[in-house]
N, CA, C and O atoms as CSV, one atom per row, in Angstrom:
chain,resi,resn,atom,element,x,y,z
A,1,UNK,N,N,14.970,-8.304,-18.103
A,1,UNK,CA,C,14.090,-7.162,-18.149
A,1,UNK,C,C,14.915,-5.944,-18.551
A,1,UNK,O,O,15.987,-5.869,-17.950
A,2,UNK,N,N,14.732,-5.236,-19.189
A,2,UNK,CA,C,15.396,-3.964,-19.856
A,2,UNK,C,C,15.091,-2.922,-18.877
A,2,UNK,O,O,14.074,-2.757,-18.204
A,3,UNK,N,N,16.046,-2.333,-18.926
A,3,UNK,CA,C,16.635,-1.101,-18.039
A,3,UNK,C,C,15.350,-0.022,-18.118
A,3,UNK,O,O,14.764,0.539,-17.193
A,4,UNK,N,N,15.232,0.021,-18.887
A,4,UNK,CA,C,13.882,1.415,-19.307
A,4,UNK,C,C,12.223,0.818,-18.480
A,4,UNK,O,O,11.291,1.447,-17.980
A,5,UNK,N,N,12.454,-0.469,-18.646
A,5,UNK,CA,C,11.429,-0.417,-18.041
A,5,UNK,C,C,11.112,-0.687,-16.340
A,5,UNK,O,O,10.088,-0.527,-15.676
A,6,UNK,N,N,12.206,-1.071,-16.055
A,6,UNK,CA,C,12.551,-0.920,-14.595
A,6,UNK,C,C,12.775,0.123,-14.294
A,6,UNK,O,O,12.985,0.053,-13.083
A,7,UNK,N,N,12.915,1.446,-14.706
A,7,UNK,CA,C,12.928,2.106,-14.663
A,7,UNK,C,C,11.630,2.753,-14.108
A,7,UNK,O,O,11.406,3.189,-12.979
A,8,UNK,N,N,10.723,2.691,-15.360
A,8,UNK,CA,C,9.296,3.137,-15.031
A,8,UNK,C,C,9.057,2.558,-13.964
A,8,UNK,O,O,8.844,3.394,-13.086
A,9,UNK,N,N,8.972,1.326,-13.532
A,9,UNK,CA,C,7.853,0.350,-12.541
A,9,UNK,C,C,9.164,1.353,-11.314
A,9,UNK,O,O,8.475,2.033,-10.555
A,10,UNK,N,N,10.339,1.509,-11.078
A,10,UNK,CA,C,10.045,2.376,-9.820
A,10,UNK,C,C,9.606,3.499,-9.206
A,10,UNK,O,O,9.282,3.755,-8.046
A,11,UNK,N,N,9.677,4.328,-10.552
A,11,UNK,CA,C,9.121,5.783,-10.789
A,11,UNK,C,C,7.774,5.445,-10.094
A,11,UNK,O,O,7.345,5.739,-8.978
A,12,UNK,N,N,7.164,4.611,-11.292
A,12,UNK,CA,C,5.681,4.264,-10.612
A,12,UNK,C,C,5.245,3.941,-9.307
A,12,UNK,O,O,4.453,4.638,-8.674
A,13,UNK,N,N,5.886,2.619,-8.790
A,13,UNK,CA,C,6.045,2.437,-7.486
A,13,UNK,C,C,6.700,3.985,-6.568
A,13,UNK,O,O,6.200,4.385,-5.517
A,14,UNK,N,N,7.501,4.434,-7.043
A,14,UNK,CA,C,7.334,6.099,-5.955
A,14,UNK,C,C,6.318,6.498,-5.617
A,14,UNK,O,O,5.984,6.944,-4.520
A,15,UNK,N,N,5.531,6.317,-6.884
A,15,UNK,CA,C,4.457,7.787,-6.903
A,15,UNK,C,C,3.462,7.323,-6.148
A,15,UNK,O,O,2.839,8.032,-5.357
A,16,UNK,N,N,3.204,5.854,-6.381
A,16,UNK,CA,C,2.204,5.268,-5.544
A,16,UNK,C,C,2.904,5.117,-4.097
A,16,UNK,O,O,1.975,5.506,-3.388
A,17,UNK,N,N,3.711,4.872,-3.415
A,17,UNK,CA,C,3.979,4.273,-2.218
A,17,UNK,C,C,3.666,5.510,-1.650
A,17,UNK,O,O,2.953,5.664,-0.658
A,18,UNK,N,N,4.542,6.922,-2.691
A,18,UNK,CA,C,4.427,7.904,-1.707
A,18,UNK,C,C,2.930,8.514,-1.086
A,18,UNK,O,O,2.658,8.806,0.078
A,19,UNK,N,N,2.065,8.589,-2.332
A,19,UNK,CA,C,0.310,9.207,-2.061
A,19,UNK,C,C,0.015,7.852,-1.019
A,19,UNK,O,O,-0.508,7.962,0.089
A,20,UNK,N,N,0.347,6.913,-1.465
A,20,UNK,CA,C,-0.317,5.408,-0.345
A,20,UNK,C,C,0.267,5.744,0.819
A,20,UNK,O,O,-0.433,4.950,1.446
A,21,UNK,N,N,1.028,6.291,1.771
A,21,UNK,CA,C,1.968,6.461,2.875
A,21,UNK,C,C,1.040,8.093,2.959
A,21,UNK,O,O,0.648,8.385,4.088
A,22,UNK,N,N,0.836,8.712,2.255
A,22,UNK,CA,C,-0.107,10.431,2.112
A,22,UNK,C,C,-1.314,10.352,3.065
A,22,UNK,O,O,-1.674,10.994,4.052
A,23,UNK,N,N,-1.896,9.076,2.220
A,23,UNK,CA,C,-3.498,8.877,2.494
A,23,UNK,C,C,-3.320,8.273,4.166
A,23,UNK,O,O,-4.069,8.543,5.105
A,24,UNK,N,N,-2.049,7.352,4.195
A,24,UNK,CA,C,-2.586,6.283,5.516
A,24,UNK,C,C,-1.689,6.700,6.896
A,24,UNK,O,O,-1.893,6.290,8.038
A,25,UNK,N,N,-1.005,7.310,6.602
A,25,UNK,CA,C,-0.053,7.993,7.312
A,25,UNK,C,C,-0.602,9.057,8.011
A,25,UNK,O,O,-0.811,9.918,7.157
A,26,UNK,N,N,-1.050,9.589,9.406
A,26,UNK,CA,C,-1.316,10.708,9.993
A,26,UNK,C,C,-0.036,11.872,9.873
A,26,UNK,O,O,0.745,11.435,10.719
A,27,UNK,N,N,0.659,13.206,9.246
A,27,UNK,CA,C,1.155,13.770,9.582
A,27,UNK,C,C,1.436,14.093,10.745
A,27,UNK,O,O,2.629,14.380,10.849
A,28,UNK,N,N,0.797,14.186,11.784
A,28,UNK,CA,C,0.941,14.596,12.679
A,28,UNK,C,C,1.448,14.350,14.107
A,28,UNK,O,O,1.708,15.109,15.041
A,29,UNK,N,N,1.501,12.906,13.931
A,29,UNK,CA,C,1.731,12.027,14.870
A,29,UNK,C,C,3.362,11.401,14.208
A,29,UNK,O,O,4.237,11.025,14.988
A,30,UNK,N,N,3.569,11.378,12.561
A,30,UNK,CA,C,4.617,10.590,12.078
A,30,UNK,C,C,5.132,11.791,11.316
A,30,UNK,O,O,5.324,11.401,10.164
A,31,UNK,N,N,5.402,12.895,11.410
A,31,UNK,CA,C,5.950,13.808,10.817
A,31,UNK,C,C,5.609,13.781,9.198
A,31,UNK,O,O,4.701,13.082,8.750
A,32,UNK,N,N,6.171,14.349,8.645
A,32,UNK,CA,C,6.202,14.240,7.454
A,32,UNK,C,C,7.110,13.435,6.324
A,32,UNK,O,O,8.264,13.761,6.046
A,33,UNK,N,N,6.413,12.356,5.735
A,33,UNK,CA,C,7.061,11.694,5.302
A,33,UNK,C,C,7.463,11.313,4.080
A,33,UNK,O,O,6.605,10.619,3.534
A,34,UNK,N,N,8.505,11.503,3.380
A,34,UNK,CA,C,8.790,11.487,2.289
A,34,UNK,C,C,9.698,10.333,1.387
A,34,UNK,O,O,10.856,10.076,1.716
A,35,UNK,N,N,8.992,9.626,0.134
A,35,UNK,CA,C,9.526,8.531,-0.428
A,35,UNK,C,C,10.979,9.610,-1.442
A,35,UNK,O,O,10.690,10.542,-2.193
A,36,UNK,N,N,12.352,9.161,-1.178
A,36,UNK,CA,C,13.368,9.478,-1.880
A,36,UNK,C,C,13.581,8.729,-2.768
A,36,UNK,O,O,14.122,9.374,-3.666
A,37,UNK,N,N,13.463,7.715,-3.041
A,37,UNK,CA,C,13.846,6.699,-4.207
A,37,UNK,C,C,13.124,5.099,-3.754
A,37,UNK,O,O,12.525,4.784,-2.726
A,38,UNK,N,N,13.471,4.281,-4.993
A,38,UNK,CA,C,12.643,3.102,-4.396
A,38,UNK,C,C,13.472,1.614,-5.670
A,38,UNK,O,O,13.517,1.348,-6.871
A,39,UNK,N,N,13.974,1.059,-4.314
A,39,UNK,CA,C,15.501,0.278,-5.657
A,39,UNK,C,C,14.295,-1.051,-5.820
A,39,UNK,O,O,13.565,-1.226,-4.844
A,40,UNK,N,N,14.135,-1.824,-6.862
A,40,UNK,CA,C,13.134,-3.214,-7.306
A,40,UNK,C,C,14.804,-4.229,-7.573
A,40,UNK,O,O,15.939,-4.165,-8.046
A,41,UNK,N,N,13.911,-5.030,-6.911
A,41,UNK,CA,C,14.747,-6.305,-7.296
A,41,UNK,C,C,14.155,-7.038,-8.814
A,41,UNK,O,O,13.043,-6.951,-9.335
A,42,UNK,N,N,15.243,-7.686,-9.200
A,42,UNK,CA,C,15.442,-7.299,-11.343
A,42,UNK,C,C,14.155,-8.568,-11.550
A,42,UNK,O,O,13.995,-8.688,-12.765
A,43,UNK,N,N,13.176,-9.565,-10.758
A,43,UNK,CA,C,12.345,-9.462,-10.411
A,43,UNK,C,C,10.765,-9.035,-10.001
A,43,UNK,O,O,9.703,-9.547,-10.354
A,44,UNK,N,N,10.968,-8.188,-9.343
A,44,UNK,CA,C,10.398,-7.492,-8.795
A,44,UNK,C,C,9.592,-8.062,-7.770
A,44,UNK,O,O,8.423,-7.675,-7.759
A,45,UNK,N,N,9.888,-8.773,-7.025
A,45,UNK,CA,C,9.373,-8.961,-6.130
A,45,UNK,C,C,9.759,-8.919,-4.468
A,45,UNK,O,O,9.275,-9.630,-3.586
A,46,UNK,N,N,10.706,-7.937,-4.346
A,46,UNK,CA,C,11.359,-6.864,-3.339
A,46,UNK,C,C,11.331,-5.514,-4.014
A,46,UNK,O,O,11.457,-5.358,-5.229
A,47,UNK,N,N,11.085,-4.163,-2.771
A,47,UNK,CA,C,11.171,-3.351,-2.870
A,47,UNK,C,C,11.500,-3.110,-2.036
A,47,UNK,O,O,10.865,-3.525,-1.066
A,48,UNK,N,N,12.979,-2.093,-1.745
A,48,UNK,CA,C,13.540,-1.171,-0.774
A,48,UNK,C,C,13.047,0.093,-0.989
A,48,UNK,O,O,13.180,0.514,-2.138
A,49,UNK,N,N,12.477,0.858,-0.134
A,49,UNK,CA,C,11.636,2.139,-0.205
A,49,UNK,C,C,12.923,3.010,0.604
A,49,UNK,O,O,13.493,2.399,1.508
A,50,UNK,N,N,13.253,4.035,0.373
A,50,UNK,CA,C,14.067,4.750,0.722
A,50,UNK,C,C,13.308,6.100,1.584
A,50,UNK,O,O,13.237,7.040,0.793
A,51,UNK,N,N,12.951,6.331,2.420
A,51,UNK,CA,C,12.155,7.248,3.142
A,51,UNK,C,C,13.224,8.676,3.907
A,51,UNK,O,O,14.453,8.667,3.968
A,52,UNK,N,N,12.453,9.601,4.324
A,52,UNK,CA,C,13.051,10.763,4.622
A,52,UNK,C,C,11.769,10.996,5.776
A,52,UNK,O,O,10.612,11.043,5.359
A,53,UNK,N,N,12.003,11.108,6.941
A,53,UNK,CA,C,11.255,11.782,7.817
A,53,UNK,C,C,11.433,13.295,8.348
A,53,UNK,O,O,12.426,13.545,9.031
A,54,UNK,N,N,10.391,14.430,8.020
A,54,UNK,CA,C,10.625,15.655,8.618
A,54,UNK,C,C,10.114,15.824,9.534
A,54,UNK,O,O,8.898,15.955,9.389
A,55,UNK,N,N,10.688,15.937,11.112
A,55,UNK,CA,C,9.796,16.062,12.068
A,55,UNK,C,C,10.824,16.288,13.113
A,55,UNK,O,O,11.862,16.840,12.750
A,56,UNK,N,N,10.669,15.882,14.584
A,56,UNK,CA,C,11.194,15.872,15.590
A,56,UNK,C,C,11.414,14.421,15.861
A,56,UNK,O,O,10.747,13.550,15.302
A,57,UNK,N,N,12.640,14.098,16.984
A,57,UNK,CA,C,12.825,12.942,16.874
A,57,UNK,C,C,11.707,12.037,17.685
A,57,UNK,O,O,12.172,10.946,18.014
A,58,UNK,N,N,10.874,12.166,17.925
A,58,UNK,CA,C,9.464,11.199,18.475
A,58,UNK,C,C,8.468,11.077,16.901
A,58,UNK,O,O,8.197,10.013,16.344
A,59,UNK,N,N,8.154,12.131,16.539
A,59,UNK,CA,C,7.752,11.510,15.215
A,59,UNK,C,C,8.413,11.062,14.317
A,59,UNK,O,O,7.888,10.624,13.293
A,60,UNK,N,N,10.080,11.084,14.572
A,60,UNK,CA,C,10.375,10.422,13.382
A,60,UNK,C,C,10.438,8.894,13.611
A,60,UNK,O,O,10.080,8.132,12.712
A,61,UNK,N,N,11.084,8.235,15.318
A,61,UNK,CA,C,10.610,7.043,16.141
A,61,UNK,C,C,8.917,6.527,15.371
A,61,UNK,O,O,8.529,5.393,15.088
A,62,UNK,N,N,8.437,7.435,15.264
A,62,UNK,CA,C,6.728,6.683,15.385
A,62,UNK,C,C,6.216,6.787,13.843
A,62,UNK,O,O,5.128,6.405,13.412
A,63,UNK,N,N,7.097,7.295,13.247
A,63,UNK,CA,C,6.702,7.364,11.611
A,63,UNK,C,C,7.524,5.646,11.109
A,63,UNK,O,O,7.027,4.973,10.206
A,64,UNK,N,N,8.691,5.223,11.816
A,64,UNK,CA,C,9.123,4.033,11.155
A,64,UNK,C,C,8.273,3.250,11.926
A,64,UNK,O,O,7.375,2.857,11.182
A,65,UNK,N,N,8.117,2.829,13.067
A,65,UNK,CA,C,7.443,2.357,13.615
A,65,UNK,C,C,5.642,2.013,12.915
A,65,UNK,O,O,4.938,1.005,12.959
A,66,UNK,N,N,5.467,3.144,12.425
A,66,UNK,CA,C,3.554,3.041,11.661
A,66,UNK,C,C,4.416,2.240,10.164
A,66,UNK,O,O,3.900,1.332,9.513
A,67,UNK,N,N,4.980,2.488,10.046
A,67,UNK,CA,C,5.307,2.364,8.607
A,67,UNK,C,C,5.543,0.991,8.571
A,67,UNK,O,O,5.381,0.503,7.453
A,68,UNK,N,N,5.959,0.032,9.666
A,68,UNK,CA,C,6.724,-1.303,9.861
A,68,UNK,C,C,5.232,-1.760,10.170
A,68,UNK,O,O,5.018,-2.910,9.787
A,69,UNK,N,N,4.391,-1.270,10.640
A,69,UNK,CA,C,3.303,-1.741,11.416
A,69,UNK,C,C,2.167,-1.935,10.046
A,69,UNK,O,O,1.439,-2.909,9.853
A,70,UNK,N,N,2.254,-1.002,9.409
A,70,UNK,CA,C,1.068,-0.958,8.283
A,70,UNK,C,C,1.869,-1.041,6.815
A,70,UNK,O,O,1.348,-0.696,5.755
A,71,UNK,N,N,3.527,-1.677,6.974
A,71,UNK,CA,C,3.579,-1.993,5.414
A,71,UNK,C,C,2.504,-3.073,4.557
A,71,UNK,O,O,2.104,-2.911,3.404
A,72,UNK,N,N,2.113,-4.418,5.655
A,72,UNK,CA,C,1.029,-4.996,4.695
A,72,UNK,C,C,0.069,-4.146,3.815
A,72,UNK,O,O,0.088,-4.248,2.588
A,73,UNK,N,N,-0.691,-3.384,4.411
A,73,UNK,CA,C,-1.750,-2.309,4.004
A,73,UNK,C,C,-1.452,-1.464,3.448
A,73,UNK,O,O,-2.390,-0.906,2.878
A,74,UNK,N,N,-0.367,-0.972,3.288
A,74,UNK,CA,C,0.332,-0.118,1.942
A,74,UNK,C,C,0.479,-0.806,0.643
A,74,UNK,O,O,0.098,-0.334,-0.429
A,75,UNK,N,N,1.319,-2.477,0.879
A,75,UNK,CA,C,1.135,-3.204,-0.222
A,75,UNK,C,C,-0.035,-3.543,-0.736
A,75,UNK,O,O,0.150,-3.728,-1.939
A,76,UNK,N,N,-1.180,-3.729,-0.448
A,76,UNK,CA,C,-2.438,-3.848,-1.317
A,76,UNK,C,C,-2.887,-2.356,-1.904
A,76,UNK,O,O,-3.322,-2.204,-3.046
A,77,UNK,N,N,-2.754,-1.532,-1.167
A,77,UNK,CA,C,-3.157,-0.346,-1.826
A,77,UNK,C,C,-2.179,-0.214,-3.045
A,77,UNK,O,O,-2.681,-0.114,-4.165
A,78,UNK,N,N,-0.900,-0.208,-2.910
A,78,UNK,CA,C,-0.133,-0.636,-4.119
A,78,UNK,C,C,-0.318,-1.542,-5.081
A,78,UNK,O,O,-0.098,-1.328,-6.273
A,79,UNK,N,N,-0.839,-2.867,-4.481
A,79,UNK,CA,C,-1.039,-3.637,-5.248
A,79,UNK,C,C,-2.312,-3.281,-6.363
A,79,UNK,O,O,-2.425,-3.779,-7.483
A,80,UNK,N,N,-3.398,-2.091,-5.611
A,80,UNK,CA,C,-4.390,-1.937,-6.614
A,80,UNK,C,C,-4.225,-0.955,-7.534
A,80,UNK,O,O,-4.928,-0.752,-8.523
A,81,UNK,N,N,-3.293,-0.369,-7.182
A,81,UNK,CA,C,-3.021,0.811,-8.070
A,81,UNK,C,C,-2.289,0.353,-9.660
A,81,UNK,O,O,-2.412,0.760,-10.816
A,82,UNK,N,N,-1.680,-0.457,-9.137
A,82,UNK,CA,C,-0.026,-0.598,-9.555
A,82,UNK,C,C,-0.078,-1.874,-10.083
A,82,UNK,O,O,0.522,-2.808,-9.551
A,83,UNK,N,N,-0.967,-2.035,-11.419
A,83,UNK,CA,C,-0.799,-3.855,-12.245
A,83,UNK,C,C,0.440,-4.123,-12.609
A,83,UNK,O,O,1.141,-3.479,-13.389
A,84,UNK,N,N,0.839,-5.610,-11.715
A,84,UNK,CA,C,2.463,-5.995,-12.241
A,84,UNK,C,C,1.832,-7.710,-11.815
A,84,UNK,O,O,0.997,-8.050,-10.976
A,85,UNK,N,N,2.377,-8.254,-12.471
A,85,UNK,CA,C,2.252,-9.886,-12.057
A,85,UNK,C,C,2.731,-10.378,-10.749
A,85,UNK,O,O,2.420,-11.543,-10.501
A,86,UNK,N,N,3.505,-9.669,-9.746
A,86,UNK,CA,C,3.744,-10.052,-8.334
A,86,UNK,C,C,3.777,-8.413,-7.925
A,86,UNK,O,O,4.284,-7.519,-8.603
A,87,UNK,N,N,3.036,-8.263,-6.520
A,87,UNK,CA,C,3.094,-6.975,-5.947
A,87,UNK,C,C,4.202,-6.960,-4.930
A,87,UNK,O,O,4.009,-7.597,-3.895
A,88,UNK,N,N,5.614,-6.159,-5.128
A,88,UNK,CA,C,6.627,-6.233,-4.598
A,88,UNK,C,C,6.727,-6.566,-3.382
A,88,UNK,O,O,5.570,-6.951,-3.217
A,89,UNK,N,N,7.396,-6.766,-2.058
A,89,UNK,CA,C,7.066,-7.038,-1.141
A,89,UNK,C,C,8.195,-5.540,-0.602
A,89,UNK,O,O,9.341,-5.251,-0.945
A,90,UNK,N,N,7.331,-4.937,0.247
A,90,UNK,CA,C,8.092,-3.587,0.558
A,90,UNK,C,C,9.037,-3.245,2.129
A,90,UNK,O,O,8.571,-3.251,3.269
A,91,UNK,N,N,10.114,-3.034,1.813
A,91,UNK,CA,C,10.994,-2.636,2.932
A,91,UNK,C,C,11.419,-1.228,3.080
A,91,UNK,O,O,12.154,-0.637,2.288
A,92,UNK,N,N,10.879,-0.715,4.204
A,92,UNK,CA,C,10.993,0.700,4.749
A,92,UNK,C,C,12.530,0.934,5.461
A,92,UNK,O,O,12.665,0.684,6.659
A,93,UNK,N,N,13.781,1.475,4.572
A,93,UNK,CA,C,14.612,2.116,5.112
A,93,UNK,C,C,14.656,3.636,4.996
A,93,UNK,O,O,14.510,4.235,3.930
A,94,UNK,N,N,14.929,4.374,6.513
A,94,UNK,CA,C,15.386,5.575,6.272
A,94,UNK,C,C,16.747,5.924,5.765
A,94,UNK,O,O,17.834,5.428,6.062
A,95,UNK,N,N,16.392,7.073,4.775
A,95,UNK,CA,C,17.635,8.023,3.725
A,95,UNK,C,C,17.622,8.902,5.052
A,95,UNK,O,O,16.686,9.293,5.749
A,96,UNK,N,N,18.637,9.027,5.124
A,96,UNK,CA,C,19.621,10.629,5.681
A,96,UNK,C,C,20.260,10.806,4.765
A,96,UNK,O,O,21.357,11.059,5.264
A,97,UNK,N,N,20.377,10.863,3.643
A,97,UNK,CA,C,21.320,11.514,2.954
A,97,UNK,C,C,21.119,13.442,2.418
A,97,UNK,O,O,21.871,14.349,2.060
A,98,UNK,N,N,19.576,13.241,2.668
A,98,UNK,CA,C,19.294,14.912,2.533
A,98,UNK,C,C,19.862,15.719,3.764
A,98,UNK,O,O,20.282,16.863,3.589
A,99,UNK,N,N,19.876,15.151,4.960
A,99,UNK,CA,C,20.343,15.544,6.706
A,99,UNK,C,C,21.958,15.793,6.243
A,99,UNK,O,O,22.550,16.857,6.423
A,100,UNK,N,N,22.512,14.654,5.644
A,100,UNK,CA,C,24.083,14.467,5.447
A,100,UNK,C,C,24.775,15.427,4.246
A,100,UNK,O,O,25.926,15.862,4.235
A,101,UNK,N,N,23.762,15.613,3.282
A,101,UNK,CA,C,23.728,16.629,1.906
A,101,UNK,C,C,23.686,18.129,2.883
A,101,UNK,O,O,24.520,18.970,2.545
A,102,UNK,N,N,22.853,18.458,3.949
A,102,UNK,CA,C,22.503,19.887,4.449
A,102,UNK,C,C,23.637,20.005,4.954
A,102,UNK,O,O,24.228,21.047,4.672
A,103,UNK,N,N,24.335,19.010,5.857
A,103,UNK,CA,C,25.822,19.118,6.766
A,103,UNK,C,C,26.859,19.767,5.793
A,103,UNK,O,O,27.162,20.944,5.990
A,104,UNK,N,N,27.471,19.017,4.665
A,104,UNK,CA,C,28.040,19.709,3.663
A,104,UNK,C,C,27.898,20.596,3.231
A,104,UNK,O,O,28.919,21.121,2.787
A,105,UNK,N,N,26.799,21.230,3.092
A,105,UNK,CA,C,26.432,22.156,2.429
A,105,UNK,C,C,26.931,23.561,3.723
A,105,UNK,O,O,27.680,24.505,3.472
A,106,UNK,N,N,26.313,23.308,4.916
A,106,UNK,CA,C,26.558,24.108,5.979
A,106,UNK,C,C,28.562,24.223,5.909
A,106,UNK,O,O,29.190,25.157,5.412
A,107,UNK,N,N,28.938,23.431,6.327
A,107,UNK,CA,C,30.484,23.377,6.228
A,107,UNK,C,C,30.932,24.320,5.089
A,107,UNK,O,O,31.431,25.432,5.264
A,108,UNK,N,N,30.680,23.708,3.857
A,108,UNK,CA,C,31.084,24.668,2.922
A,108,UNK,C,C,30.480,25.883,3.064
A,108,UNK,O,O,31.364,26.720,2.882
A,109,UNK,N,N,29.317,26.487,3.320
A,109,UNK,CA,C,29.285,27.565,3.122
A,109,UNK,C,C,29.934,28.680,4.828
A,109,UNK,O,O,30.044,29.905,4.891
A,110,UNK,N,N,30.207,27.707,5.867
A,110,UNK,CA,C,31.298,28.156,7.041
A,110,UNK,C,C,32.632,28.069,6.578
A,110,UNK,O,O,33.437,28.773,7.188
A,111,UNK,N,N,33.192,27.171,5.372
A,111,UNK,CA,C,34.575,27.830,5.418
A,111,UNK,C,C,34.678,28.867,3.771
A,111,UNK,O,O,35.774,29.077,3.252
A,112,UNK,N,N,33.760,29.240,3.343
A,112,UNK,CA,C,33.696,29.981,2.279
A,112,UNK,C,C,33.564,31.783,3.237
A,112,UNK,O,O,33.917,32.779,2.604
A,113,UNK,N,N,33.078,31.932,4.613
A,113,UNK,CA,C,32.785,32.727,5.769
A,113,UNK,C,C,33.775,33.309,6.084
A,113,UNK,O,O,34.065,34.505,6.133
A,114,UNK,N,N,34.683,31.727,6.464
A,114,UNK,CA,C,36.236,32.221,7.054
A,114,UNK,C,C,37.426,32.252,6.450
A,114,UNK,O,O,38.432,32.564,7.088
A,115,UNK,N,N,37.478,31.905,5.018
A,115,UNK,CA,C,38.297,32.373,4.091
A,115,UNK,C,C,38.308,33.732,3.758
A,115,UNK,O,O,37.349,34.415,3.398
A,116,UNK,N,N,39.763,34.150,3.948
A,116,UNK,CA,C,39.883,35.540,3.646
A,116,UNK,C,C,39.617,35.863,1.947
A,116,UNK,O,O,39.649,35.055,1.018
A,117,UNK,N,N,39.413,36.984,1.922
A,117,UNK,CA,C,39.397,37.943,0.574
A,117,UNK,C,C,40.556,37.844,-0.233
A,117,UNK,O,O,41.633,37.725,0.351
A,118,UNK,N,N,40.526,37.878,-1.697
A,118,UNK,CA,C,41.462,37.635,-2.436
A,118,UNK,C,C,42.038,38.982,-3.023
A,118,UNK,O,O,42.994,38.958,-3.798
């Protein structure tokens, strides 16, 4: 399968997992939840969903938790959106790397603070 088009089918698969997780997902109870990337096996019949939860740590507990509970029902909604000859089978890991990106970012801009003047 060529690179370009694996390409698209994850783009695609983003856009859908993320509005499909929009629609079925309560904010309020699972914070806010956000698809970061989404790796396909060359296949396609695995998907690692890369997720970001904004919330407190009880909704972020109960956002993986809904998410493990109702991936079947995300995959058909995917599956109707989203024509491919096998509908991926989807695995919900959380990204910290935006949490781990803010840490750096904080550091550097504390020792840019305490560096003296030139």
């Amino acid at each position: 399968m060529s690179s370009h088009r694996l390409l698209r089918v994850r783009e695609l698969l983003k856009r859908e997992i993320g509005e499909a997780i929009r629609r079925e997902i309560p904010v309020e109870r699972a914070g806010l939840i956000t698809v970061n990337d989404v790796h396909v096996a060359g296949d396609l019949r695995l998907a690692t969903v890369f997720i970001g939860i904004l919330g407190n740590a009880e909704q972020q507990r109960t956002g993986v938790a809904m998410l493990q509970r109702n991936r079947k029902r995300l995959q058909g909604l995917v599956a109707k959106s989203v024509v491919l000859k096998y509908t991926p089978q989807l695995r919900f890991v959380v990204d910290d790397s935006i949490v781990r990106g803010n840490k750096v970012l904080d550091i550097i801009a504390e020792l840019e603070r305490e560096s003296p003047e030139p």
